[in-house]
Residue frames as qw, qx, qy, qz and C-alpha x, y, z in Angstrom:
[[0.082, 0.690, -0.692, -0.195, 105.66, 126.58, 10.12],
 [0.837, 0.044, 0.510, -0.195, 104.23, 122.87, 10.07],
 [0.695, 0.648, -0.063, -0.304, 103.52, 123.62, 6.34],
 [0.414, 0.822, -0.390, -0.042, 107.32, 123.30, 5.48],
 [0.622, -0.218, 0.747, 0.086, 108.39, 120.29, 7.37],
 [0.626, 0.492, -0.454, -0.400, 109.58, 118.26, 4.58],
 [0.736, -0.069, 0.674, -0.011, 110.21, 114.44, 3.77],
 [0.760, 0.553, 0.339, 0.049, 110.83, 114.99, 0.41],
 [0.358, -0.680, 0.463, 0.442, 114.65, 116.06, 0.46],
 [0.774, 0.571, -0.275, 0.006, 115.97, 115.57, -3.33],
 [0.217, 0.795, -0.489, 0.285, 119.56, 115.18, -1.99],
 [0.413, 0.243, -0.878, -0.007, 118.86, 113.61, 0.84],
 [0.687, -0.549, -0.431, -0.203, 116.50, 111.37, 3.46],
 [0.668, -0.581, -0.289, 0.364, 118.71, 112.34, 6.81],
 [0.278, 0.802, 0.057, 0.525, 119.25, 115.79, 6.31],
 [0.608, -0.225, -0.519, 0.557, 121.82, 116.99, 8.83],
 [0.003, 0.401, 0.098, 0.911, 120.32, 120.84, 8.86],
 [0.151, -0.627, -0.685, 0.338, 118.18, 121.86, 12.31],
 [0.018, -0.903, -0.396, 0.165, 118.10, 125.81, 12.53],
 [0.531, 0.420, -0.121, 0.726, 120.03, 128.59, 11.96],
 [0.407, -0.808, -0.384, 0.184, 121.35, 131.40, 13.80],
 [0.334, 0.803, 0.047, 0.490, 122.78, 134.79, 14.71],
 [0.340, 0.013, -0.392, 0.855, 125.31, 136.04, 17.24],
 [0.084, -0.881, -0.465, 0.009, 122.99, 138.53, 19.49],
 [0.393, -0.562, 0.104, 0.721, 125.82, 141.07, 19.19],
 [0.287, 0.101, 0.573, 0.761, 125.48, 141.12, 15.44],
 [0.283, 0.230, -0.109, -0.925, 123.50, 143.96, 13.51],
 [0.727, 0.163, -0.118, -0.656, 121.76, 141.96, 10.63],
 [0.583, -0.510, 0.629, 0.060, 124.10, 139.06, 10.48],
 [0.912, 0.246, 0.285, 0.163, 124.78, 138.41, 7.68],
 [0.386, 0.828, -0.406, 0.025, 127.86, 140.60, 6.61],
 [0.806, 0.191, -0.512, 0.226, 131.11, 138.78, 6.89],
 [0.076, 0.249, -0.706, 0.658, 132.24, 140.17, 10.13],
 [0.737, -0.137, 0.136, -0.648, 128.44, 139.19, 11.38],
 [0.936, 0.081, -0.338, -0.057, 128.81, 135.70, 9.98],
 [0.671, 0.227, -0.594, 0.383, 132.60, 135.21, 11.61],
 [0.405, -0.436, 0.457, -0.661, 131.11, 136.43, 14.96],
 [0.887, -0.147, 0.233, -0.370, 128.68, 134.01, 15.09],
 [0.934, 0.015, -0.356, 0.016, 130.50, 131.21, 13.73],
 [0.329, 0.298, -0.659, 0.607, 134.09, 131.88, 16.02],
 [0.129, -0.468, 0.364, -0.794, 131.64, 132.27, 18.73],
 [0.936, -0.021, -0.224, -0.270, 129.34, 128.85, 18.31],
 [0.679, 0.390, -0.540, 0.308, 133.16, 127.31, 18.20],
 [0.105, 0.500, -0.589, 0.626, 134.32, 128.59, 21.43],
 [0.640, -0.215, 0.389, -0.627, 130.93, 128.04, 23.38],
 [0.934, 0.029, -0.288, -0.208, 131.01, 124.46, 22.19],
 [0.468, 0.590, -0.492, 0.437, 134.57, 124.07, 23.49],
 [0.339, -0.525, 0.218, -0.750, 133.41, 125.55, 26.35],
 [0.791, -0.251, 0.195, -0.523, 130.61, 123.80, 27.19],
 [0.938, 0.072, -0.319, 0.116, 132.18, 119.90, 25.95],
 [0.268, 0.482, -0.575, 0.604, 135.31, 121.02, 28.47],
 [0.256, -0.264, 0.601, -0.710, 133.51, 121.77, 31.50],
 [0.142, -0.182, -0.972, -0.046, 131.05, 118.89, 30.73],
 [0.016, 0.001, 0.083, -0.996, 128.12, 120.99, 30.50],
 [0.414, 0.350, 0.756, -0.368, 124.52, 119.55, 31.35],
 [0.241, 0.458, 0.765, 0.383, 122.01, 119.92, 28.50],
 [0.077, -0.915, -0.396, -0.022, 119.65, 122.65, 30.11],
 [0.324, -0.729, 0.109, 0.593, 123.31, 124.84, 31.23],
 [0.349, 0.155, 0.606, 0.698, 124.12, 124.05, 27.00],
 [0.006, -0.683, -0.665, -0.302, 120.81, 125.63, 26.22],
 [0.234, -0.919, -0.157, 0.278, 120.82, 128.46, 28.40],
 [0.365, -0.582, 0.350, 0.637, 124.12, 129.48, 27.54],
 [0.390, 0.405, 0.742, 0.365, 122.84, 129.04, 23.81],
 [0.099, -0.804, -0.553, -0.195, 120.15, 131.22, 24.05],
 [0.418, -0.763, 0.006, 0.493, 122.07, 133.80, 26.50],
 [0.562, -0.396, 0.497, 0.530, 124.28, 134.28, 23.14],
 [0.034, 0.069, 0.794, 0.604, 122.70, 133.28, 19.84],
 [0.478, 0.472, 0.182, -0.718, 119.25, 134.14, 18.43],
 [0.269, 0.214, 0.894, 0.286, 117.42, 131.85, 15.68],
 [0.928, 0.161, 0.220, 0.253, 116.17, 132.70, 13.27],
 [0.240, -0.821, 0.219, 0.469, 119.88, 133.57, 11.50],
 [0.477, 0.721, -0.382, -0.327, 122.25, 133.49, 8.75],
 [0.363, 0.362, -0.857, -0.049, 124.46, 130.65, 9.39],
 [0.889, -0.135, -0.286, -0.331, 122.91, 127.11, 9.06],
 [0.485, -0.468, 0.677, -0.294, 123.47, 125.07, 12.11],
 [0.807, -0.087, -0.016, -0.583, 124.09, 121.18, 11.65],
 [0.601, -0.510, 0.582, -0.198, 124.62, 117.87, 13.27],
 [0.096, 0.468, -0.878, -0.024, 126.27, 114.81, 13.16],
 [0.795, -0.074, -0.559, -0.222, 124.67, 111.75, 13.02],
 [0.767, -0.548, 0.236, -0.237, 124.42, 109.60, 16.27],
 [0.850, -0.155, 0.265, 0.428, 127.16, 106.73, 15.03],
 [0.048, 0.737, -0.417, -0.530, 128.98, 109.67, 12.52],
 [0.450, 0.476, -0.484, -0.579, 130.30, 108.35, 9.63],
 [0.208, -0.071, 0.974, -0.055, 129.51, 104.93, 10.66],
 [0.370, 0.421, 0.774, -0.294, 126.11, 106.02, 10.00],
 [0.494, 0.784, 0.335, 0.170, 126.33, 108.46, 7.22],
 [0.652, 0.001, 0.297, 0.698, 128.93, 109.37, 5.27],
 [0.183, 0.933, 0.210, 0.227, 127.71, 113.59, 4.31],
 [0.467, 0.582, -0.168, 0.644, 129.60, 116.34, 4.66],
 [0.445, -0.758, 0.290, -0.379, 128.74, 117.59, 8.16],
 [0.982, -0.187, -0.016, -0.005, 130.15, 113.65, 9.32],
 [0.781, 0.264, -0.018, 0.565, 133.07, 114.09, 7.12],
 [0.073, 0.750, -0.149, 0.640, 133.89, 117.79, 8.19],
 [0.656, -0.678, 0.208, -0.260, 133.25, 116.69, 12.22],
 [0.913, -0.195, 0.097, 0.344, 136.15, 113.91, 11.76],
 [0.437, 0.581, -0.253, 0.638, 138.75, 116.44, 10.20],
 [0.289, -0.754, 0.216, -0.549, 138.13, 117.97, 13.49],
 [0.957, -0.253, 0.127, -0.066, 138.30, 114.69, 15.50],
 [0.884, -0.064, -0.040, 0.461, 141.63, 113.28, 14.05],
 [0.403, 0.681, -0.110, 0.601, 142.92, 116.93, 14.36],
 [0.419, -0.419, -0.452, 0.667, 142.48, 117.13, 18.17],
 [0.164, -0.304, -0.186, -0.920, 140.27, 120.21, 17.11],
 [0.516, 0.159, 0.599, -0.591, 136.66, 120.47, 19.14],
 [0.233, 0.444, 0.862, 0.078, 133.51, 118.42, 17.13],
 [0.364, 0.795, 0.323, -0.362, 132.48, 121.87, 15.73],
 [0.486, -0.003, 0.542, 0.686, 133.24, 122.91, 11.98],
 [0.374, 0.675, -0.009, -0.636, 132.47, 124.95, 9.34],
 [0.564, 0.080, 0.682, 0.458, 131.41, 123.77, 6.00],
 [0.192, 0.774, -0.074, -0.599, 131.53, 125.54, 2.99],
 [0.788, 0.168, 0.510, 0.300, 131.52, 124.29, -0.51],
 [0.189, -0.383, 0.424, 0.799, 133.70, 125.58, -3.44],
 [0.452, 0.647, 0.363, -0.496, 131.88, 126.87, -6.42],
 [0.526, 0.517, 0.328, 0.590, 132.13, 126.87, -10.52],
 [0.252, -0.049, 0.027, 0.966, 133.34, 130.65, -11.13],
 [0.198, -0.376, -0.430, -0.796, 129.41, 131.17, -12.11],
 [0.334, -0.248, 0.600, -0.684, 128.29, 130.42, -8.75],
 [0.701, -0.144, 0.266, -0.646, 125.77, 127.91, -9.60],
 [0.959, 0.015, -0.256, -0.124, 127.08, 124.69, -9.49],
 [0.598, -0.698, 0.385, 0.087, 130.05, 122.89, -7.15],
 [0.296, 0.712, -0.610, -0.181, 133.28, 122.78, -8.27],
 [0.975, 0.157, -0.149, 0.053, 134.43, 119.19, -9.63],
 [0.644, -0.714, 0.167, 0.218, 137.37, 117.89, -7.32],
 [0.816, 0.058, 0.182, 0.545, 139.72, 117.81, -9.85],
 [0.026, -0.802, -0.038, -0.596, 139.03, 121.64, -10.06],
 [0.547, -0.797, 0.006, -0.254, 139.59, 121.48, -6.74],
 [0.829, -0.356, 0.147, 0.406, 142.66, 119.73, -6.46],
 [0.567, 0.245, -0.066, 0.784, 144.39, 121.91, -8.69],
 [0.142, -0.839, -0.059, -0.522, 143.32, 124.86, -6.68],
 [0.737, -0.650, 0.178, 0.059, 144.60, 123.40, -3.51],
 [0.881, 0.092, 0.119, 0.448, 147.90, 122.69, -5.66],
 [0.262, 0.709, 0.031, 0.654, 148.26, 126.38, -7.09],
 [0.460, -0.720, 0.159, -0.495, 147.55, 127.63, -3.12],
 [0.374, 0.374, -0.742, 0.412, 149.39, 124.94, -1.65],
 [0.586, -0.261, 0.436, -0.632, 146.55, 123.91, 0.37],
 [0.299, -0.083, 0.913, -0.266, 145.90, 120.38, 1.80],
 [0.610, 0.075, -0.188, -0.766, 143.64, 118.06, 0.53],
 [0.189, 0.072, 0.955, -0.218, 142.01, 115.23, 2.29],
 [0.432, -0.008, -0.743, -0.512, 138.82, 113.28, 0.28],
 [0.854, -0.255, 0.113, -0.439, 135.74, 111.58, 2.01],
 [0.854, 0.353, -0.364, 0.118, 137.53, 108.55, 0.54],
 [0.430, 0.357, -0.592, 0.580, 140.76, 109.51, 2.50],
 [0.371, -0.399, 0.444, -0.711, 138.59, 110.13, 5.96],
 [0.937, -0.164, -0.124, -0.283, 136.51, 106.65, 5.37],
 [0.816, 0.138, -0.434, 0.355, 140.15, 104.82, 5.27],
 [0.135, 0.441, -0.563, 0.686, 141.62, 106.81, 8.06],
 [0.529, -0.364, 0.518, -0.565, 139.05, 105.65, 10.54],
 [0.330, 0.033, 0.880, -0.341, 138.51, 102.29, 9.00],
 [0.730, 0.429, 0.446, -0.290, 135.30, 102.09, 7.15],
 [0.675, 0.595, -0.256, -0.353, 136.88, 101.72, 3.82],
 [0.774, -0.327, 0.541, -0.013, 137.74, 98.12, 3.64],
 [0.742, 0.056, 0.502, 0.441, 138.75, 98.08, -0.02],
 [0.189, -0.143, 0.248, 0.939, 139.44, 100.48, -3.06],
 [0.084, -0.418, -0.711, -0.559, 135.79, 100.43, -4.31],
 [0.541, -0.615, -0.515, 0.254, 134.97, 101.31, -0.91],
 [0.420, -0.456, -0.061, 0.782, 137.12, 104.16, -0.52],
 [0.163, 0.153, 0.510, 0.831, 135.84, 105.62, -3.48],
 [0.484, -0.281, -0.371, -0.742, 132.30, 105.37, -3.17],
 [0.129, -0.249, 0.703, -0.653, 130.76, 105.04, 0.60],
 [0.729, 0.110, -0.275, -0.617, 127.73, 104.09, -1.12],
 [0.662, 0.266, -0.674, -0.194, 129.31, 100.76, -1.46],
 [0.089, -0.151, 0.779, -0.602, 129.93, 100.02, 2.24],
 [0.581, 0.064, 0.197, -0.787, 126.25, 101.32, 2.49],
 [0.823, 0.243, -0.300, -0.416, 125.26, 98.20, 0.23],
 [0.436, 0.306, -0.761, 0.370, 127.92, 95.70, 1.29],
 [0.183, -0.119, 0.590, -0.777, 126.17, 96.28, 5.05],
 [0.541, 0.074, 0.411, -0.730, 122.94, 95.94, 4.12],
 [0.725, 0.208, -0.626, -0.200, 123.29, 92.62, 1.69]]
């Protein structure tokens, strides 16, 4: 599996993807009740384990006691400083949780064109959350809520921080 280490991410150079995995209860895992085992069950056992302050090696065991690799739903982390340090979607999905008094685990999932192969443009997306009366909160609106967007160019485009920082 060497072969497929990569360093040549189009998208991006700090990919936040490690492994994936599968509930060991589940069949093949990947139907939808397979997938919403494993992910409601990742959720809890983080919960869990960040509650009772859970060593590293008792995290792991209890991992492994549970989940099987490889699986269907991609596992991945947060940066070490979060969105201080990059500004992706796992970062931005772990602070919804954070200023929600939620645990530091999420699900992300991206909305789609109707043809499946491209992502839907937020203004598609904002009137879908209008028609459904669902919330919408922006990277833009998570950089200012913690801080890192220090002006309106900023809030738009995290990029700019990113430059700003490193001038």
């Amino acid at each position: 599996l060497s072969y497929l280490i990569t360093n040549d991410l189009q998208y991006d150079s700090r990919s936040a993807f490690t492994l994936s995995l599968n509930h060991r209860e589940t069949y093949t895992g990947i139907t939808d009740k397979d997938r919403a085992l494993t992910t409601r069950r990742f959720g809890e056992l983080v919960d869990e384990l960040q509650k009772k302050e859970a060593s590293v090696e008792e995290s792991m065991a209890a991992l492994g006691k549970e989940f099987r690799t490889p699986g269907h739903i991609p596992l991945c982390r947060e940066s070490i400083e979060g969105l201080k340090s990059r500004q992706g979607h796992t970062e931005l999905a772990v602070s919804i949780a954070r200023l929600a008094g939620l645990p530091a685990c999420t699900i992300g999932a991206e909305m789609l064109q109707p043809d499946g192969d491209s992502a839907l443009p937020v203004e598609e997306a904002r009137k879908y959350a209008e028609k459904y009366g669902i919330p919408m909160v922006t990277g833009a609106d998570l950089l200012k809520a913690h801080g890192l967007a220090t002006d309106e160019k900023e809030a738009k485009d995290p990029e700019a921080k990113k430059a700003k920082v490193d001038n």
